[in-house]
DRENGUPA-603579 format. One line per field, with one value per residue (C-alpha): x, y, z. Coordinates in steps of 0.02 Angstrom, whole numbers, plus 50000, padded with zeros to 5 digits. Example, Ala and Ser with C-alpha at 12.3 -4.5 7.8 and 13.67 -1.06 7.14 Angstrom:
<figus>
xx <- (50615	50684)
yy <- (49775	49947)
zz <- (50390	50357)
</figus>
This chain:
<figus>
xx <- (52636	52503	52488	52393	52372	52289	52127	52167	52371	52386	52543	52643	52580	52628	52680	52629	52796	52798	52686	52617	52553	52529	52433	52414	52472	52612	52782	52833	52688	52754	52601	52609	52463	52456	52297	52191	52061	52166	52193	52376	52366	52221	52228	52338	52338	52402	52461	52445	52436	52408	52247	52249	52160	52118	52098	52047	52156	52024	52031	51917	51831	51808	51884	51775	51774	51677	51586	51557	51626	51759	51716	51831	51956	51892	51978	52019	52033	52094	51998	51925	51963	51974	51946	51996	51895	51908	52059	52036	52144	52112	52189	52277	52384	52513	52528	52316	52190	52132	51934	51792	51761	51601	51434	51397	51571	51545	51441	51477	51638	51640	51683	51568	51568	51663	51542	51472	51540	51737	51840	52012	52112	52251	52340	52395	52433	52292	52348	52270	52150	51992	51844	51672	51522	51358	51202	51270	51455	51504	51699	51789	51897	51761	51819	51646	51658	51647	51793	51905	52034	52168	52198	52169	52074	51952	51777	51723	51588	51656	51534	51438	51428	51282	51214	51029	50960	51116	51214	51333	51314	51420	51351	51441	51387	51414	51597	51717	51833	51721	51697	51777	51743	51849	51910	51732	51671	51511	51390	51299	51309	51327	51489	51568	51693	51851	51813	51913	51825	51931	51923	52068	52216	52146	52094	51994	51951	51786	51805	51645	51520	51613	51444	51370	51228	51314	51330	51176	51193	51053	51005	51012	50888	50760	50768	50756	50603	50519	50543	50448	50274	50326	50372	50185	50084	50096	50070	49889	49854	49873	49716	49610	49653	49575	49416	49404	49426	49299	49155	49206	49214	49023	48980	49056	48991	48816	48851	48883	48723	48616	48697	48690	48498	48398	48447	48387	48212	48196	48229	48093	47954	47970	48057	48003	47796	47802	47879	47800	47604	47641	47755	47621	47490	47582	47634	47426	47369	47532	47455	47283	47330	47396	47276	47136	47274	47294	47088	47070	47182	47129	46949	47019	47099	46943	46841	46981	46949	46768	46781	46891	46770	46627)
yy <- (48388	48399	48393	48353	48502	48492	48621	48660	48696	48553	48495	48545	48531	48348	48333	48165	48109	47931	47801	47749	47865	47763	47859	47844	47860	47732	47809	47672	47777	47892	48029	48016	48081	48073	48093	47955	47936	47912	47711	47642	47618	47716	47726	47739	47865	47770	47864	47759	47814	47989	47973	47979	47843	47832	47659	47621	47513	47447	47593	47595	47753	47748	47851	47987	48068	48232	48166	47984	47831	47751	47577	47533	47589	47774	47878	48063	48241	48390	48493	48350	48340	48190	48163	48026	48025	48225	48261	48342	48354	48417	48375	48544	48581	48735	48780	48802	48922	48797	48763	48802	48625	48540	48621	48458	48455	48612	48556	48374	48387	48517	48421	48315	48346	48183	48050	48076	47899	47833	47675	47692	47533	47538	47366	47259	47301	47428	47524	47722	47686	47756	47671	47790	47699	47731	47619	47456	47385	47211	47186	46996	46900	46892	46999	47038	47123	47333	47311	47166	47130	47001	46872	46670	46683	46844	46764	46766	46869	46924	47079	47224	47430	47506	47681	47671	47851	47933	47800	47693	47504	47346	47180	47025	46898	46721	46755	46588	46718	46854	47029	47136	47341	47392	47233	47156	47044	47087	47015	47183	47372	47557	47642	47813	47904	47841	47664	47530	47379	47204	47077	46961	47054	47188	47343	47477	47636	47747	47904	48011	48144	48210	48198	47997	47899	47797	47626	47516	47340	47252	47119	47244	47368	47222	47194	47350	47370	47224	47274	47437	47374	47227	47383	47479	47299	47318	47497	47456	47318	47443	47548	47373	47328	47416	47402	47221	47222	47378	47253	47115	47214	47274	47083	47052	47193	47123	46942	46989	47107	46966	46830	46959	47011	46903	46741	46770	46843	46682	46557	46589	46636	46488	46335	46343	46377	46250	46106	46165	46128	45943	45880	45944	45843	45668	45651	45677	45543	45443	45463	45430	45278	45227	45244	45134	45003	44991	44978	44875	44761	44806	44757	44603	44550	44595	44497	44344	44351	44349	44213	44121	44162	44064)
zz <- (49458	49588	49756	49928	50033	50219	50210	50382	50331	50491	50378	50252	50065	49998	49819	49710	49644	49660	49586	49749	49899	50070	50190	50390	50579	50549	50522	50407	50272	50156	50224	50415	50505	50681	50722	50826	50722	50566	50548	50582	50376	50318	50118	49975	49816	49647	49482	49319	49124	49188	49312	49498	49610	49768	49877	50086	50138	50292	50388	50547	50509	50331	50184	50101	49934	49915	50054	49968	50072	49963	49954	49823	49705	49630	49517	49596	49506	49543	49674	49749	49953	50028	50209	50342	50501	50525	50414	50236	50106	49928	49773	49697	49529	49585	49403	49383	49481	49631	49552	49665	49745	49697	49777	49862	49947	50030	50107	50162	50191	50332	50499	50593	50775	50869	50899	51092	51157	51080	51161	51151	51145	51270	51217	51080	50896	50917	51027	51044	50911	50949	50901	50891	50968	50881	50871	50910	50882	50907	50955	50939	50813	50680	50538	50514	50676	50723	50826	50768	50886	50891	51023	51057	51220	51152	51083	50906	50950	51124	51189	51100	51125	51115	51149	51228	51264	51270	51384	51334	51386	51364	51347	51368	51229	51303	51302	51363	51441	51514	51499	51642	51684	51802	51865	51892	51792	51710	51606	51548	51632	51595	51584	51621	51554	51588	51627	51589	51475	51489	51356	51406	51374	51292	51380	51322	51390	51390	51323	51336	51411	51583	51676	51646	51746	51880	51846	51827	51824	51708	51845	51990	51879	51859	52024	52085	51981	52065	52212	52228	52217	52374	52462	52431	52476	52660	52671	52614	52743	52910	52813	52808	52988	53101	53002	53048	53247	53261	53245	53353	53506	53449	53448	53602	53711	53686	53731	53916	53917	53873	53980	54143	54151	54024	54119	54300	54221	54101	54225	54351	54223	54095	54154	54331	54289	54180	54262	54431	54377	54289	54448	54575	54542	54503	54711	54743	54627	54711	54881	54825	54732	54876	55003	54896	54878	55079	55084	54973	55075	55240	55178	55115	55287	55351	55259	55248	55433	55451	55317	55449	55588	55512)
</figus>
């Protein structure tokens, strides 16, 4: 008869009596494991005709053989160790010498380090699974979904996680109901550890690096980004300035120069001498003019009257 011993001796050894093996953090399993990353019903072991296979039963952080992701039903041997999220367990036979696990388990199978960013839902059937965040993971009702999560007023496709340069972001995804951190509704922003994510009813909390980036809502970055160059514009127009008065009082100081002494000078020498010589000469010829005219008609009187006389 064999059994399923922890590698870290976590639990007690398990032996495989019955048919059928259900394994998870349910208590209702025949294997309880409570461990938060282990799914509520993680996987099952099945004994038929002699063999031993092991199934996932859709847990949310896989099932692994020798380091393989179990995608469907495999068959299982002895020595082989079998791990969910971070817990191992190996297949043994107490009447046999345990065999040296496979070369390729060593050394896949020792223990990842927990991923850097984890949600942890606080609500609903889910509740205190943790969900690691890496890349990009898309939480609604879609079973095709990271995060599948129950509920009538919870999108499809409600919002996404995603890790960009070490931060953690959520991103609303044209939800009907919203997206909430902390109470405020957002449409996209960073989050800290130990924020609280609201989809509806369901709450999640942010479970990551102690020390985080404040939080940075999208919009506010791109305007804050605009900004900065507005702010540099009119420190260049103070330099520019003062070049343009210099030269206007240089073009005025002149004008008065030129208007005080040039005008008394031009007045007397060119104007004056001119008009002086062509108006002096037209009251002469006047007088002249004039004086023939009263001969002319004195002689004419004269003669008019020596005309009479004869």
């Amino acid at each position: 008869m064999l059994k399923l011993q922890f590698v870290d001796r976590r639990q007690p050894a398990f032996w495989l009596v019955d048919p059928r093996l259900t394994i998870g953090r349910d208590k209702t399993n025949n294997l309880v494991i409570n461990d938060e990353g282990v799914s509520v019903f993680h996987a099952e072991l099945q004994q038929e005709e002699g063999k031993l296979y092991l199934r996932d039963t859709g847990s949310v952080n896989g099932t692994f053989l020798n380091g393989e992701p179990v995608s469907k039903r495999v068959e299982v041997k002895v020595g082989d160790v079998i791990r969910l999220h971070l817990v191992e367990l190996q297949i043994i036979d107490p009447t046999k010498a345990p065999p040296e696990p496979p070369p390729q388990a060593l050394k896949r199978d020792l223990p990842k380090p927990p991923p850097l960013w984890q949600v942890k839902a606080m609500t609903g059937v889910i509740s205190g699974r943790m969900f690691p965040i890496e890349g990009t993971n898309v939480i609604g009702r879609d079973p095709h979904c990271d995060i599948v999560v129950g509920g009538a007023h919870v999108s499809r496709r409600h919002a996404e996680f995603s890790i960009r340069a070490g931060q953690l972001w959520v991103k609303d995804l044209g939800s009907s109901n919203g997206t909430f951190v902390n109470g405020k509704r957002s449409d996209e922003t960073t989050l800290q550890n130990g924020d609280e994510v609201k989809f509806d009813a369901m709450i999640f909390k942010i479970i990551g690096p102690a020390e985080t980036t404040p939080h940075t809502d999208f919009e506010e970055e791109a305007e804050r980004t605009q900004f900065r160059p507005v702010v540099n514009i009119p420190a260049a127009k103070p330099a520019v300035a003062p070049k343009q008065p210099s030269p206007a009082p240089v073009n005025h100081a002149p004008k008065p120069a030129a208007s005080v002494s040039p005008i008394p000078a031009a007045r007397p020498a060119p104007a004056p001498v001119e008009s002086t010589p062509s108006q002096v000469p037209a009251p002469a010829e006047s007088k002249n003019g004039m004086g023939m005219i009263v001969i002319i008609i004195l002689i004419a009187i004269a003669l008019f009257a020596i005309y009479q006389m004869a």
